[in-house]
C-alpha atoms as a printed R data frame, in Angstrom:
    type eleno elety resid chain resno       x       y       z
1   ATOM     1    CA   UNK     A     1 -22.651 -18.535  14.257
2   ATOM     2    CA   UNK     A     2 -20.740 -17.581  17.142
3   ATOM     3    CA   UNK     A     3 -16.961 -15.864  16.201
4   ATOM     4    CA   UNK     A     4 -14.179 -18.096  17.038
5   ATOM     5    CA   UNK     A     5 -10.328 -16.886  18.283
6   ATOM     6    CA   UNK     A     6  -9.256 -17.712  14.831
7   ATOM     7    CA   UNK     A     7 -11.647 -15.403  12.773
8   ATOM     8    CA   UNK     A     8 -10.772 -12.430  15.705
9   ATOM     9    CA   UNK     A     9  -7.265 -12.751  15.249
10  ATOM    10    CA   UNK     A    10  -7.902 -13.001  11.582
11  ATOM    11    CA   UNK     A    11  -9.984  -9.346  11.383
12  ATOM    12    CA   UNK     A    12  -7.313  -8.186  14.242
13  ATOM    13    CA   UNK     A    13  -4.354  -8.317  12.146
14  ATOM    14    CA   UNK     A    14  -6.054  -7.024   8.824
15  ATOM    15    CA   UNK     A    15  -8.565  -4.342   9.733
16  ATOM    16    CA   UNK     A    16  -5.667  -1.572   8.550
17  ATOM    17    CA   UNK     A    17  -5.070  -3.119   5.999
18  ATOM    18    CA   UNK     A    18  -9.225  -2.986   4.400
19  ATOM    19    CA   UNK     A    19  -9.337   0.228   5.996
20  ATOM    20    CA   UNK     A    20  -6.228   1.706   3.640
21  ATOM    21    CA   UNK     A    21  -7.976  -0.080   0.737
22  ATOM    22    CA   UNK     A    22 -10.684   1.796   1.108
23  ATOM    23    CA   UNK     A    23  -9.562   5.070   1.988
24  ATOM    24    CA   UNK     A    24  -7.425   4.676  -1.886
25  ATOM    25    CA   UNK     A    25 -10.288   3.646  -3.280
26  ATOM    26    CA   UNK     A    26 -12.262   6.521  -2.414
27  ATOM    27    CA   UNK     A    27  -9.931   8.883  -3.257
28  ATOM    28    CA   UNK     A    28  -9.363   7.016  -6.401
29  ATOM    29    CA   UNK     A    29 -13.494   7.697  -6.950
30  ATOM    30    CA   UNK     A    30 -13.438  11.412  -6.601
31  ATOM    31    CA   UNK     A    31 -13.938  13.004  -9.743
32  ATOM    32    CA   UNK     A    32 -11.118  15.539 -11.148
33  ATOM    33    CA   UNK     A    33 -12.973  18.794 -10.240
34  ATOM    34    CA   UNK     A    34 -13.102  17.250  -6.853
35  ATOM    35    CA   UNK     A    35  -9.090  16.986  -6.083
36  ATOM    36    CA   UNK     A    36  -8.045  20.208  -4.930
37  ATOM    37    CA   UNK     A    37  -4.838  21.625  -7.120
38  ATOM    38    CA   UNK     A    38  -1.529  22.583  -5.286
39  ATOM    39    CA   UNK     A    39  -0.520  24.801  -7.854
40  ATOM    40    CA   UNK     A    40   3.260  24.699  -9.053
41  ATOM    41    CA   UNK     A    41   3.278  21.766  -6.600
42  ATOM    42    CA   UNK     A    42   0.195  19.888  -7.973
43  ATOM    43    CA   UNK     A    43   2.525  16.814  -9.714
44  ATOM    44    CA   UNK     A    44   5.117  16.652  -6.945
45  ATOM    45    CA   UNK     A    45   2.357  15.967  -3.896
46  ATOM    46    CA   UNK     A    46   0.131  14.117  -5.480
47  ATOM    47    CA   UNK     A    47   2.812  11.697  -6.416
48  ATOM    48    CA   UNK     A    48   4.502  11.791  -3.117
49  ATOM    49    CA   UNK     A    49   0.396  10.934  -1.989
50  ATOM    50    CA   UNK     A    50   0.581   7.825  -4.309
51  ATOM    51    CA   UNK     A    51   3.800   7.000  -2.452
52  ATOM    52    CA   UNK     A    52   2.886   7.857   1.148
53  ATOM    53    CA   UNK     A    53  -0.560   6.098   0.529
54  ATOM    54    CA   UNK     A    54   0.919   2.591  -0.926
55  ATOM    55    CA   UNK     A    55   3.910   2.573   1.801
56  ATOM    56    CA   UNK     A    56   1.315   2.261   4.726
57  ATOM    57    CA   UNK     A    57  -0.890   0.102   2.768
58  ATOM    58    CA   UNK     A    58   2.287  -2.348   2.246
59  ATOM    59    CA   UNK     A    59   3.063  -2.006   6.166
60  ATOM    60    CA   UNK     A    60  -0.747  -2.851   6.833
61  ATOM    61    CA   UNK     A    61  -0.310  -5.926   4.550
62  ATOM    62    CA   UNK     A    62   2.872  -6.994   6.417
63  ATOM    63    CA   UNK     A    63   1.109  -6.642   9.590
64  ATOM    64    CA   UNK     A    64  -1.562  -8.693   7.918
65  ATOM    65    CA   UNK     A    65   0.951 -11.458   6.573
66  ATOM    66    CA   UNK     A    66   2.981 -11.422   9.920
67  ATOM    67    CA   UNK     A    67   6.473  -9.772   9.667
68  ATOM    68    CA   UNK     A    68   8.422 -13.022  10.748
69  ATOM    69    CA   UNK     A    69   6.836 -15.503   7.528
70  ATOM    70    CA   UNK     A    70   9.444 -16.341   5.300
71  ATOM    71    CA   UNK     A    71   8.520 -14.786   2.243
72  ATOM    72    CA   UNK     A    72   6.533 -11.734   4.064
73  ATOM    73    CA   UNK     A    73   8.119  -8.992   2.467
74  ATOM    74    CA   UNK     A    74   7.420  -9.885  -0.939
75  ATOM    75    CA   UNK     A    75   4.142 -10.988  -0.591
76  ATOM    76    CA   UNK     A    76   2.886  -7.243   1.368
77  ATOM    77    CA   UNK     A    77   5.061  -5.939  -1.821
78  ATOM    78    CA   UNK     A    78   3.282  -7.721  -4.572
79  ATOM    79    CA   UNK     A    79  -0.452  -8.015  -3.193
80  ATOM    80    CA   UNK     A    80   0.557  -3.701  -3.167
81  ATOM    81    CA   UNK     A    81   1.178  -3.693  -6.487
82  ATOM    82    CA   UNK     A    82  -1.671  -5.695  -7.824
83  ATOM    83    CA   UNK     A    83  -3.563  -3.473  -5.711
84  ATOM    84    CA   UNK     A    84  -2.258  -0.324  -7.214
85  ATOM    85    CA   UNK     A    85  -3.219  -2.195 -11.024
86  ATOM    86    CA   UNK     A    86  -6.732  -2.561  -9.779
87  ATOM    87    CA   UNK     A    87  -6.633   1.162  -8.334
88  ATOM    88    CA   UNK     A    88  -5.627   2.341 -12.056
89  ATOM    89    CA   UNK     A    89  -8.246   0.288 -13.799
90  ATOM    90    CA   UNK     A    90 -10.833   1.826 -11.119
91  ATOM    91    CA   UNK     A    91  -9.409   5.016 -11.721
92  ATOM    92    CA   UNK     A    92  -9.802   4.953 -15.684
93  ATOM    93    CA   UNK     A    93 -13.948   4.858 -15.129
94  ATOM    94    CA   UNK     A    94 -13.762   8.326 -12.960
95  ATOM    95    CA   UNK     A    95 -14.468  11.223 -14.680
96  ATOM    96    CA   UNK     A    96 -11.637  13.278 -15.615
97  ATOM    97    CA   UNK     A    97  -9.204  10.882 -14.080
98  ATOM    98    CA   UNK     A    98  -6.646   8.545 -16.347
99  ATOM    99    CA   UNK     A    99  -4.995   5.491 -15.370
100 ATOM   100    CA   UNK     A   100  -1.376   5.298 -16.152
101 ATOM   101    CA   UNK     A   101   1.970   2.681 -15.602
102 ATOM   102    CA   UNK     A   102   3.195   5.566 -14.265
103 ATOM   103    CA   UNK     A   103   1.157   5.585 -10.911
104 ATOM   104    CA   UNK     A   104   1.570   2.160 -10.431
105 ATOM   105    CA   UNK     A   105   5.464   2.729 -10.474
106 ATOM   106    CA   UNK     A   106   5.555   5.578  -8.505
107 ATOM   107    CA   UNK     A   107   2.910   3.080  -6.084
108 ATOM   108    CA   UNK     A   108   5.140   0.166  -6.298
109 ATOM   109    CA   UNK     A   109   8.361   2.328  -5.216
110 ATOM   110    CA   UNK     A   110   6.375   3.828  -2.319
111 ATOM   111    CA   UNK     A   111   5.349  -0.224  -1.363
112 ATOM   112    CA   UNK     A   112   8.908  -0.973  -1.203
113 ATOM   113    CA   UNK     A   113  10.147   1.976   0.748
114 ATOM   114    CA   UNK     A   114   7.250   0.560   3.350
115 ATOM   115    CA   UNK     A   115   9.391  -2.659   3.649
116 ATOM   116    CA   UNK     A   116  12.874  -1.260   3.991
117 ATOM   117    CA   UNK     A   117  12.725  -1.436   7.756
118 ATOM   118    CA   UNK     A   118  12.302  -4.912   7.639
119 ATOM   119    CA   UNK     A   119  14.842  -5.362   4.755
120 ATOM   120    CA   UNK     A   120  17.104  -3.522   7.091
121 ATOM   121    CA   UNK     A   121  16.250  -5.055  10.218
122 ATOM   122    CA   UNK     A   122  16.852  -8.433   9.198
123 ATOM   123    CA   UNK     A   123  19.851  -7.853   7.000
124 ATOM   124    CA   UNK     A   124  20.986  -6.344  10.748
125 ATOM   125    CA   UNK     A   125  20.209  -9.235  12.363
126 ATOM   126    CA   UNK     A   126  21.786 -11.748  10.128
127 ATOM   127    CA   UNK     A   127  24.955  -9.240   9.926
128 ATOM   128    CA   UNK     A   128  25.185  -9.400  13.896
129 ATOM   129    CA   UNK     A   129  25.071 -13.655  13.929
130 ATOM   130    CA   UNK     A   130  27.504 -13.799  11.424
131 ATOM   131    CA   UNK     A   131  30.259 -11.534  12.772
């Protein structure tokens, strides 16, 4: 069956996003002796990780969504977090790994921190037409 404009524009706007799903899920799958230790560190970057990791995974859902749908913002946001709930359920079946509310916090801050341009942008916007 031949691909049409709709399925290309489709895959176009949400290839980063599978492609940041998969690169948490496989770091999600490694095994604790396999995740190298930073030492004093060790808490602080791997957190800031979780973070950095669902912040571009929120922008790659935006991107997905389309920036200018009403509603956009929270939608990249929540499909995030119910992706960083599925990430600690994964996680809780790797050895030497635990799953915690914690992470999916710490996830969920990082997701909105990926949307405050936006926020900002269009709080800019609406600031400018109302002056």
């Amino acid at each position: 069956m031949p691909e049409t404009g709709y399925a290309r524009i489709i895959i176009k706007r949400w290839w980063p996003a599978l492609i940041m799903m998969a690169l948490i899920f496989i770091f999600s799958a490694m095994p604790s002796d396999d995740i190298p230790s930073f030492g004093i560190f060790d808490f602080s970057i791997k957190k800031l990780s979780h973070m950095i990791g669902y912040l571009i995974l929120t922008r790659t859902y935006l991107h997905g969504i389309g920036k200018t749908r009403r509603g956009a913002e929270f939608v990249a946001w929540l499909l995030a977090v119910l992706y960083a709930m599925t990430d600690e359920f994964h996680q809780s079946f790797v050895p030497g790994r635990s799953s915690g509310w914690l992470d999916v916090g710490i996830d969920s801050f990082g997701a909105m921190l990926g949307l405050l341009p936006e926020v900002w942008g269009k709080y800019q916007r609406k600031k400018r037409f109302s002056d």
